[in-house]
C-alpha positions in Angstrom: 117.6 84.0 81.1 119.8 81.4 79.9 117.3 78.6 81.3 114.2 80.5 79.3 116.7 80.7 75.7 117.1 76.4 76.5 113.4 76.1 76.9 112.8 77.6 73.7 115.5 76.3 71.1 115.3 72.6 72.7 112.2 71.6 73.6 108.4 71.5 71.6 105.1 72.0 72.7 103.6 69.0 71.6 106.9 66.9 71.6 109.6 65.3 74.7 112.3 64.8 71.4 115.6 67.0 72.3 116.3 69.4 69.2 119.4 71.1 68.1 121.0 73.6 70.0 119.9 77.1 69.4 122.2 79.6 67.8 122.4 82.3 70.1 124.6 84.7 68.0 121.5 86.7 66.8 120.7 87.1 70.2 123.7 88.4 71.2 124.6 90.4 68.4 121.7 92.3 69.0 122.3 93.0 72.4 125.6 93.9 71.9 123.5 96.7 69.9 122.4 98.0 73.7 124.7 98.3 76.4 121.8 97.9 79.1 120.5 94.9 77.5 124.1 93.1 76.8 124.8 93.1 80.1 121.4 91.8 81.6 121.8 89.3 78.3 125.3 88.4 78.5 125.5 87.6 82.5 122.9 84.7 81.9 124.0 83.0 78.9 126.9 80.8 79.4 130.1 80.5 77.4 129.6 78.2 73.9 129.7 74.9 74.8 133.5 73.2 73.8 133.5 70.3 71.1 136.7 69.3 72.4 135.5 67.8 75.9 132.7 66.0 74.5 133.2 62.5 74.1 133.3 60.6 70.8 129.6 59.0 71.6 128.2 62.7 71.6 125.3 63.6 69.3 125.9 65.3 66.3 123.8 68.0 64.4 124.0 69.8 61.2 122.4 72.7 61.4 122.3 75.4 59.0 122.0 79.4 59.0 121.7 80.9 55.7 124.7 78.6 53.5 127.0 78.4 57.0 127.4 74.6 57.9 128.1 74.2 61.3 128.5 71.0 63.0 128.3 71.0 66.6 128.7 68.2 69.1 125.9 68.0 71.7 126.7 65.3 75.3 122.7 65.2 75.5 123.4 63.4 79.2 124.1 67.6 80.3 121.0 68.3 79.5 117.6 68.1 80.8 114.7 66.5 79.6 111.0 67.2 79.4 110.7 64.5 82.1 112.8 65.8 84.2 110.7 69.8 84.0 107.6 68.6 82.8 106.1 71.8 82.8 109.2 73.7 80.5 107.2 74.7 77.3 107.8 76.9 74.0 105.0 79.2 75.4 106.7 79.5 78.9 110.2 80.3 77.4 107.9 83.1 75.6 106.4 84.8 78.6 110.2 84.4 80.0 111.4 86.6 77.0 108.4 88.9 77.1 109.7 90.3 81.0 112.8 91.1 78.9 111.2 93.1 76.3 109.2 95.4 78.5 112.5 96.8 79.4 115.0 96.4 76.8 112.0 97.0 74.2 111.2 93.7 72.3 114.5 92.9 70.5 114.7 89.3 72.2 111.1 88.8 71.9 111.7 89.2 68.0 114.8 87.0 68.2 112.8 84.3 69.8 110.0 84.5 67.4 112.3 83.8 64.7 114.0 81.0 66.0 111.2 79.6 67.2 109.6 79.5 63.7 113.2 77.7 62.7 112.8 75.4 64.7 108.9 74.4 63.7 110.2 74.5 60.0 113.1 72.0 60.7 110.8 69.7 63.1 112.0 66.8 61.4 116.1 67.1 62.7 116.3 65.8 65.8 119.3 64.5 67.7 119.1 60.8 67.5 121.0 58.3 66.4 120.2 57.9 62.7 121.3 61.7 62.1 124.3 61.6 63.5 127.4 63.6 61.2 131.1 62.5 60.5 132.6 65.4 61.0 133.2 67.5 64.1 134.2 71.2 64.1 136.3 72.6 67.2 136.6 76.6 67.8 139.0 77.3 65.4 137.2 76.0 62.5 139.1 72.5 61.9 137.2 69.4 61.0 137.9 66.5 62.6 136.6 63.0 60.9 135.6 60.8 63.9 135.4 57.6 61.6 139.3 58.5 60.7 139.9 59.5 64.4 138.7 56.3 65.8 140.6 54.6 63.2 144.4 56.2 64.4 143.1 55.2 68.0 142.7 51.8 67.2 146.0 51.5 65.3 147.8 53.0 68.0 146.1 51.0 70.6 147.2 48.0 68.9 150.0 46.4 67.9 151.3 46.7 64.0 152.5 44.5 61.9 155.7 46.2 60.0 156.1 50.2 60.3 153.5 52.2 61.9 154.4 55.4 59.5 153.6 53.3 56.3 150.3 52.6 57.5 149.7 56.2 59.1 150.4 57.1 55.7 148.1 55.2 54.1 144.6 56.3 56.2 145.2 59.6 54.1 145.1 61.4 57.3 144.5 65.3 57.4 146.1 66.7 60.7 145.5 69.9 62.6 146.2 70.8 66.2 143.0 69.2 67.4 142.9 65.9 66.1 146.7 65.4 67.3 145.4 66.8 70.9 142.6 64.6 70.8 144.8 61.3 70.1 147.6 62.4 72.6 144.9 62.7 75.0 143.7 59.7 74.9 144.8 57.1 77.6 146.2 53.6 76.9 147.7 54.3 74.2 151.5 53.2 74.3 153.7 56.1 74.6 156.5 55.3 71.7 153.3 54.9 69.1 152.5 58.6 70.7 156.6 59.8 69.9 156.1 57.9 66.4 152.9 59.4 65.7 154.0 63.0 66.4 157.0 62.5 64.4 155.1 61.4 61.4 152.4 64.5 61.7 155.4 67.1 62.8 157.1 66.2 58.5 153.7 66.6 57.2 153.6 70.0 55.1 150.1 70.7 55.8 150.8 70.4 59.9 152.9 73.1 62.0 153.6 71.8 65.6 152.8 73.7 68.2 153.1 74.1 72.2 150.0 72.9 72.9 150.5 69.5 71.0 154.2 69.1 72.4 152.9 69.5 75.8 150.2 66.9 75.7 153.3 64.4 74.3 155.1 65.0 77.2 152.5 65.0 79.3 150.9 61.3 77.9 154.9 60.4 78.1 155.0 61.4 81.6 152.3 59.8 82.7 153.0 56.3 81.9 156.7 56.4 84.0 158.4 54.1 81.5 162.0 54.7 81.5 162.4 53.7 77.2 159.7 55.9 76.5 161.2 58.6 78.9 164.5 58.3 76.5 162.7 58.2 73.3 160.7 61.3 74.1 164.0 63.1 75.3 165.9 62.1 72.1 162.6 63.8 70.3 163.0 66.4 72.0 166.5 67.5 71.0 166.0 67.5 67.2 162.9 69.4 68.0 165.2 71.7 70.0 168.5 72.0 67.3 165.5 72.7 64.7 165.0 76.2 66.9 161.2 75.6 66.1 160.2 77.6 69.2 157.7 75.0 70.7 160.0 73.6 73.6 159.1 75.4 76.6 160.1 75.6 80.5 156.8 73.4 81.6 157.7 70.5 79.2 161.1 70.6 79.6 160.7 70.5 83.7 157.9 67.8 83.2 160.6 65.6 82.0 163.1 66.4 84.4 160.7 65.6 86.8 159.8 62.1 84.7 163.9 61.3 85.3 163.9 62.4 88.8 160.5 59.6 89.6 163.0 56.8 87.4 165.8 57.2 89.6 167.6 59.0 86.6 169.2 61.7 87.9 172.4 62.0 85.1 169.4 62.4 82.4 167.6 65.1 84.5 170.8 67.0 84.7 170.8 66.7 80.9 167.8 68.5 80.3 168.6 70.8 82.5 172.0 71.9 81.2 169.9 71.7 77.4 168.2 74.7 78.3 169.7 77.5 77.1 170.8 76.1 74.3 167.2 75.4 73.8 166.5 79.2 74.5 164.3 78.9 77.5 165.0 80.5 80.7 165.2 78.1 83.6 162.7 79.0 86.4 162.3 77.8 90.2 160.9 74.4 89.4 163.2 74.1 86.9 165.9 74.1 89.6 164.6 71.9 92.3 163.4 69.1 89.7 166.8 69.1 88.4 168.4 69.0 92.4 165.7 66.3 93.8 166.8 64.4 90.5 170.5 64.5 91.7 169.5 63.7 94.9 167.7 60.6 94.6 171.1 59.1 93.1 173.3 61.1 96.0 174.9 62.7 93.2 176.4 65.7 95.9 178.6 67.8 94.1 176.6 68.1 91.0 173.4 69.2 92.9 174.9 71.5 94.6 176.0 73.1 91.0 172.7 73.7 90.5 172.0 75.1 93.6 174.7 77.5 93.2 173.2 78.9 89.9 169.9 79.4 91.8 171.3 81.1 94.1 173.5 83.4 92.0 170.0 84.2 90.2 167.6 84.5 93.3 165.2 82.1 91.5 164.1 79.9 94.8 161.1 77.5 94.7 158.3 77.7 97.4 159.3 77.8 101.5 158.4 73.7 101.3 160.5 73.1 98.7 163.4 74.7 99.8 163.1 73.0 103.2 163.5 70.1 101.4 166.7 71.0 99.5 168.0 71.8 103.0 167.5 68.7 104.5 169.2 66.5 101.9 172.4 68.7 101.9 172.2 68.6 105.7 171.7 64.1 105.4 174.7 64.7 102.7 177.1 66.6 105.3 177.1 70.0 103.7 175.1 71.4 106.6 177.4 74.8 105.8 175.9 74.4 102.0 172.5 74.2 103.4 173.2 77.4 105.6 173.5 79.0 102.1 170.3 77.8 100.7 168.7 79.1 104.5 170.3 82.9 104.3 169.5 83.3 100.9 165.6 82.1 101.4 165.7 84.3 104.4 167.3 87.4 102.1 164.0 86.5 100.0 161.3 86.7 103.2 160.9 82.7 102.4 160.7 80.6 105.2 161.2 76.9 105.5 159.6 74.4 107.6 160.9 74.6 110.8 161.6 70.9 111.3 164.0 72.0 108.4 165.2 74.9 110.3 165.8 72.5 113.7 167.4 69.7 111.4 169.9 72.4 110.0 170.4 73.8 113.4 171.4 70.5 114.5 173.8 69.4 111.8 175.3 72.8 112.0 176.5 71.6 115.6 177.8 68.4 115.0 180.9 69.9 113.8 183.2 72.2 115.3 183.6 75.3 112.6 179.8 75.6 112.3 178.4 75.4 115.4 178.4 79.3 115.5 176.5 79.4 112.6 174.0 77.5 114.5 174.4 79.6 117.7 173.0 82.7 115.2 169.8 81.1 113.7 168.8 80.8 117.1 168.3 84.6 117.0 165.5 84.2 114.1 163.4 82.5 116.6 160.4 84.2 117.9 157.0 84.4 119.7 155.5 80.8 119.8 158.3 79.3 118.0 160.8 79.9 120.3 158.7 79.4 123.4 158.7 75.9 122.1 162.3 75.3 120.7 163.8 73.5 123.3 165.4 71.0 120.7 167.6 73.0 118.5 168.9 75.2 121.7 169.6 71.9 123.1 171.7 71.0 120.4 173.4 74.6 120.2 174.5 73.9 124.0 176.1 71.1 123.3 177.9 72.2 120.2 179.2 74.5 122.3 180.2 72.3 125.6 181.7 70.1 123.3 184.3 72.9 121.6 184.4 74.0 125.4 183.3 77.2 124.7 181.6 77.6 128.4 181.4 81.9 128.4 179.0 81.5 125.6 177.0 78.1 126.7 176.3 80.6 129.9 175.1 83.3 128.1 173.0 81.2 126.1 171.4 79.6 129.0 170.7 82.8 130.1 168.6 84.1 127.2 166.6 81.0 127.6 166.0 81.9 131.3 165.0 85.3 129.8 162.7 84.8 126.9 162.8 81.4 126.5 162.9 78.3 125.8 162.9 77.4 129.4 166.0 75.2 130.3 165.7 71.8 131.3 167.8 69.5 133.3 169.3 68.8 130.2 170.7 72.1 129.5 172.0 72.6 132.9 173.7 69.2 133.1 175.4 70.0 130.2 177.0 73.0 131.4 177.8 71.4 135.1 179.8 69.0 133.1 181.6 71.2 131.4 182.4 73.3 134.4 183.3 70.1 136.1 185.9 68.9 133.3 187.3 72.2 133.3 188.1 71.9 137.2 186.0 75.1 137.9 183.9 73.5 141.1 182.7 76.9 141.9 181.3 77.8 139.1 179.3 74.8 139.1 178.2 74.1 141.8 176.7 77.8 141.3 174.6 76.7 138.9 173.3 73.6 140.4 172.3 76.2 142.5 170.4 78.2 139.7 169.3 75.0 138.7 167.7 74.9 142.0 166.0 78.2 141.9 164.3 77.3 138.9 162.6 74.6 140.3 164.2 71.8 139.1 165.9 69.0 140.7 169.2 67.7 140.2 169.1 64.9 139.5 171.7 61.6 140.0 174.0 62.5 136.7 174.3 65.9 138.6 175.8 64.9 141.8 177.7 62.2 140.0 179.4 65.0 137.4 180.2 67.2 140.8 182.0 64.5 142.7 183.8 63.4 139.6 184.9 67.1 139.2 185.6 67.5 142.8 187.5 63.3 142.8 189.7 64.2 140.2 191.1 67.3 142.1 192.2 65.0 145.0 189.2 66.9 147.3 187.6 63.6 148.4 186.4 64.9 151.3 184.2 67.7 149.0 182.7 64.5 146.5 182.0 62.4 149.8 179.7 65.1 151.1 177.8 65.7 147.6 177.5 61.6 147.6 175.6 62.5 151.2 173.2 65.0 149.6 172.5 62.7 146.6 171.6 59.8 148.8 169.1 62.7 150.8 167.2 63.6 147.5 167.6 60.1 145.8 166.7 56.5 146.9 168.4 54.7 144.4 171.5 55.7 142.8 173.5 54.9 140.1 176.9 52.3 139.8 178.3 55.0 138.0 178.1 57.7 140.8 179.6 54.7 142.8 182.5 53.6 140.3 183.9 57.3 140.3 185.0 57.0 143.9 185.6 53.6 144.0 188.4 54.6 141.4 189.3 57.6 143.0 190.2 55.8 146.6 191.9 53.3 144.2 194.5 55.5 143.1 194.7 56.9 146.4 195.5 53.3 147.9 192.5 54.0 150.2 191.3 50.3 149.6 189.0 50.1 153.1 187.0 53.1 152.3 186.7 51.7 148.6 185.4 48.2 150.4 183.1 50.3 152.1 181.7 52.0 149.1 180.9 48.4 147.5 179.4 47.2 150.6 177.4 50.6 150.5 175.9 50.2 147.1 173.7 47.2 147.9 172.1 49.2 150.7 171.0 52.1 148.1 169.7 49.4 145.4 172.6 49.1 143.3 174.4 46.3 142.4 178.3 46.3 142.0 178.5 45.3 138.4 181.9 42.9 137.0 184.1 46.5 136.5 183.7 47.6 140.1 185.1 44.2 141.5 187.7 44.0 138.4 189.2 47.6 139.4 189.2 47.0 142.9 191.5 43.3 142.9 193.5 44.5 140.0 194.3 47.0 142.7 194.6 45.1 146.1 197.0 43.0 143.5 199.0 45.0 142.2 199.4 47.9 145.0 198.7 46.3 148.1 199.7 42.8 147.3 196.4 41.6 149.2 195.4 38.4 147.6 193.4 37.8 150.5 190.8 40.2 150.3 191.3 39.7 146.6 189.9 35.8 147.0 187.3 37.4 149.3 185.7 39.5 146.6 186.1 37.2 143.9 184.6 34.6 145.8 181.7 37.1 146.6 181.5 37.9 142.9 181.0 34.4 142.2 178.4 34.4 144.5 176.1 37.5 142.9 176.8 35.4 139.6 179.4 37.5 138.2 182.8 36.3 136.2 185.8 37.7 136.5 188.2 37.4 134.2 191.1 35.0 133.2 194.1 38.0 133.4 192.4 39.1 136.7 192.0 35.2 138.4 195.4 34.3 137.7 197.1 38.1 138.9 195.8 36.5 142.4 196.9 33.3 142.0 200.6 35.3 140.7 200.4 37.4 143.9 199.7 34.1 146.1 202.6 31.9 144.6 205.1 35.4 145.2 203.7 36.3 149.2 204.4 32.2 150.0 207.7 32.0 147.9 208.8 34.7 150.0 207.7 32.9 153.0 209.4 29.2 152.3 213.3 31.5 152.5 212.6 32.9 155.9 211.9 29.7 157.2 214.3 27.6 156.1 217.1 30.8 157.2 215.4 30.3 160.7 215.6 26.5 161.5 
C-alpha cells in the first residue's frame, strides 16, 4: 500500500524527476473515519519520516497545503528511482488504489485523485538543487536555519580568537532543543567549546534546558575521554544541580562516573556519586558498580567497600556479571569475607555470578583460617554439571581444612565427593594421608591409601614417602622400611626425598651403616644423592660417631659425582681428624 501511495506522490508519467513528498494526512484522516480501512491503511504506511536524522546535504522542499508552510527534509539517496522500477507509473499507483476502494468504498481513490492533480499543478517544484530552503522544521514545530547551523559548527570546530560567548552572541542565534541537539551531536567538535556553548544557550531567556540536551553534553563529553573536559563538564554540572533545575538525571550522572572510572579518577567518581541526593536523584544498580569499579582501579579498598555496603543495605545489585566482578577485586584486595557478603546477598536476590568468580571466592575464602568454613558451605550450592566438574574449589576447601587440621571434616568432605561428586583425585587423598600422617594416626592412613586403592587410583611416590615419614618419626623403622619395599614394587624411579627421610631417621638413630646402605641404594632406583644427603650424613659420622674416615670416603665420592660440600662441613672432618690423632700422640709417648 505504502509502495503504491510513493508511486503516486513521487514519480510522473512522462517524467524520471523525484517530486516532493506526498502529504499523507488526508489519507489518513480519512481512514481514521473507518475502522476497517485504518487498519488495512495504517499497517502499510510507515511512520513520518524524521528531519532530525537527515544530514545537512538533504533536499529541501516547500510545499504548501492551503496557507500551512511546511518544510520537510528529503535524503533522496533512500529512495528509489524511475531507473531503478522502470515500470512504477502514476497510472499503476491508480489501479493499486482502485483494489482498495472496492472494499473500503473509494475514499483513497478520491484522495489520490486529488493529490495527484496537486502534483500536475505544481510540476514545476522539484527537488533539485536550485530549490533548496534555509530552513528546516523538526516534529515539534522549531525552525532550524541550516546557513546559521553550519555557521556555530564551524566556529566551534575551530579555534577563536578572544571569547567564544562574544561571538556566539553576535550570529544572533535563536536556540531551541533541536538545533542544540544537532550541534552537540556532531563529532569533532572540542568538548569545552561544547560546555561553553551550552552555558551560553542555558542564560538565554528564550531557551529552557532540558534532559535531552544535557544528556547529549555528557554524552559528546564522554566520548572524547579527556580528563579537563571530564572536570569542566563535572563543575557544569554542579551549578546545574544547586540551580534544582530538574534536568540532572541518574543516566548522565552514571555516564560521568563511568568517564572518571576510564581516567583512572576514582576520588572524582566517588564525588558524583555522593552528589546524588543532594542532586535529588535516586542512585540505581549501575550507579553503584561505576562508582566501586572507579575506586577500584585506584585500589581505593575501604571507600569501595562504602559503597558496596549501601547497595547492599538497599538490595540494588547490578547484573550476575557484574557482580562477579565486584567479587573478584574484593577477593585480589583480601576482603574475601567482604566478598562473601556481596555472594549471599546476590544469592538472597536468585543472582548468580560467574562461576570462575564463585571458584576464585571459594579459594580465597580458604587461604585463611577463620573463613575457610565459609568456603566449606558454598560447596553445598553446587549442583548437577557444575559440581560434577568442580574439582578445583573442593580441592582448595580440603586443604583449607588440612591446614587448620581439621581432619573429621576433610573426611567427611572426601566422602561426599565419593558420593555425588566431584570425584577425588590423588590430590585429595594425599592431602588427607598427610595429615593423618603428621597427626601420628598410621592407621587411619594407611586406611585410606587403601580407599585410595579401591577407587582405582594409584598411590603414587609422595604417598609412600608421607607414610614412612609418618611411620620414621614414631621410631617404627621397621614399618617405613617395608612401605619403601612396596613403593619400589609399583615405582621404578623414586624420589631423593622418599630417600632423605630415612636417611635422617637412621641418623638420629646412630644407625650410620643402614643409612650408607640407603645412599648406595638410591643410584640403583635412578636417583641421585643430591649435596643435603651427603651433608646430613658426615655432619653425623662427625659429630656422633667421630668417623672421619668414612667421612673422607663420602666426601671424596661427592667430589667425584661433582658435588661441593661445604666449608663448615670440610673442616668438622679435618677438626675430628686433628682430635682422633691428638689423642693418639699421648698413648704413645705414655707407652715407650
Amino acid at each position: 500500500m505504502w509502495r503504491s501511495i510513493d508511486r503516486v506522490s513521487m514519480f510522473g508519467s512522462s517524467s524520471r524527476k523525484l517530486h516532493s513528498v506526498w502529504n499523507y494526512q488526508n489519507v489518513i484522516r480519512n481512514a481514521s473515519a473507518n475502522p476497517h480501512l485504518s487498519r488495512q491503511v495504517f499497517s502499510n504506511i510507515p511512520p513520518s519520516p524524521n528531519p532530525r536524522f537527515f544530514s545537512f546535504d538533504s533536499n529541501l522542499i516547500n510545499h504548501t497545503d492551503g496557507d500551512k508552510e511546511h518544510h520537510v527534509g528529503i535524503n533522496t539517496k533512500g529512495l528509489l528511482s524511475d531507473d531503478e522500477n522502470p515500470s512504477s507509473s502514476s497510472s499503476d499507483s491508480e489501479q493499486s488504489l482502485v483494489g482498495l476502494e472496492d472494499e473500503n468504498d473509494s475514499v483513497v481513490t478520491a484522495e489520490s485523485e486529488q493529490s495527484t492533480a496537486r502534483l500536475d499543478e505544481n510540476s514545476d517544484v522539484l527537488v533539485g538543487e536550485e530549490s533548496v530552503g534555509n530552513d528546516l522544521e523538526d516534529l515539534e514545530g522549531h525552525k532550524i536555519n541550516l546557513e546559521k547551523l553550519e555557521s556555530v559548527l564551524s566556529l566551534l570546530q575551530s579555534s577563536v580568537d578572544g571569547s567564544l560567548t562574544s561571538s556566539l552572541d553576535n550570529m544572533d542565534l535563536t536556540v531551541n532543543e533541536e538545533f542544540l541537539v544537532r550541534v552537540l551531536q556532531t563529532p569533532h567538535v572540542p568538548g569545552n567549546n561544547l560546555i561553553v556553548f551550552y552555558a551560553w544557550a542555558s542564560r538565554k531567556l528564550d531557551f529552557v534546558p532540558t534532559i535531552r540536551v544535557l544528556n547529549a553534553l555528557v554524552h559528546a563529553i564522554c566520548s572524547s575521554l579527556k580528563k579537563t573536559e571530564a572536570y569542566h563538564l563535572w563543575d557544569l554540572m554542579k551549578e546545574i544541580g544547586e540551580k534544582k533545575e530538574g534536568i540532572l538525571n541518574t543516566e548522565s550522572l552514571n555516564e560521568l562516573i563511568s568517564l572518571f572510572s576510564k581516567l583512572g579518577k576514582g576520588k572524582a567518581g566517588l564525588e558524583v556519586f555522593n552528589k546524588f541526593e543532594e542532586f535529588e536523584c535516586v542512585p540505581n544498580a549501575e550507579t553503584y558498580f561505576l562508582t566501586i569499579e572507579a575506586l577500584s582501579r585506584r585500589a581505593m579498598v575501604d571507600w569501595a567497600w562504602s559503597v558496596c555496603e549501601k547497595m547492599l543495605n538497599v538490595g540494588s545489585l547490578p547484573d550476575s556479571e557484574k557482580i562477579g566482578k565486584i567479587i573478584t577485586f574484593f577477593c585480589k584486595v583480601g576482603k574475601a569475607r567482604d566478598a562473601h557478603s556481596v555472594y549471599l546477598s546476590a544469592k538472597g536476590m536468585n543472582k548468580c555470578p560467574p562461576q570462575s568468580s564463585i571458584n576464585f571466592l571459594i579459594s580465597s575464602l580458604c587461604r585463611k583460617d577463620e573463613t575457610v568454613k565459609l568456603g566449606v558451605e558454598m560447596l553445598d550450592d553446587f549442583e548437577g554439571e557444575v559440581r560434577k566438574y568442580a574439582i578445583k574449589p573442593f580441592l582448595s576447601v580440603i586443604v583449607g581444612l588440612c591446614r587448620i587440621k581439621d581432619v573429621d571434616e576433610a573426611k567427611n568432605l572426601l566422602n561426599k565427593m565419593i558420593d555425588t561428586g566431584p570425584p577425588p583425585s590423588n590430590a585429595v587423598f594425599n592431602l588427607i594421608i598427610n595429615c593423618l600422617s603428621k597427626a601420628g594416626d598410621m592407621e587411619e592412613a594407611v586406611k585410606m591409601m587403601k580407599l585410595m586403592k579401591t577407587r582405582g587410583l594409584k598411590p603414587d611416590v609422595y604417598t609412600y614417602s608421607v607414610i614412612m615419614s609418618g611411620y620414621a618419626k614414631g621410631g617404627m623403622m621397621d614399618e617405613a622400611c617395608k612401605v619403601l619395599s612396596e613403593a619400589k614394587k609399583k615405582h621404578s624411579k623414586l624420589s631423593p626425598v622418599t630417600y632423605h627421610i630415612l636417611i635422617r631417621c637412621y641418623c638420629k638413630l646412630e644407625n650410620f651403616d643402614k643409612a650408607l646402605e640407603l645412599i648406595t641404594e638410591m643410584k640403583d632406583f635412578g636417583v641421585t644423592p643430591n649435596a643435603d644427603e651427603y651433608n646430613k650424613l658426615i655432619q653425623s659420622l662427625c659429630l656422633k660417631a667421630l668417623d672421619w674416615k668414612r667421612a673422607q670416603k663420602l666426601l671424596e665420592e661427592m667430589q667425584e659425582n661433582g658435588l661441593y660440600l661445604n666449608g663448615i662441613t670440610k673442616s668438622l672432618i679435618t677438626a675430628v681428624k686433628e682430635l682422633e690423632e691428638e689423642k693418639v700422640e699421648p698413648v704413645a709417648v705414655s707407652e715407650a
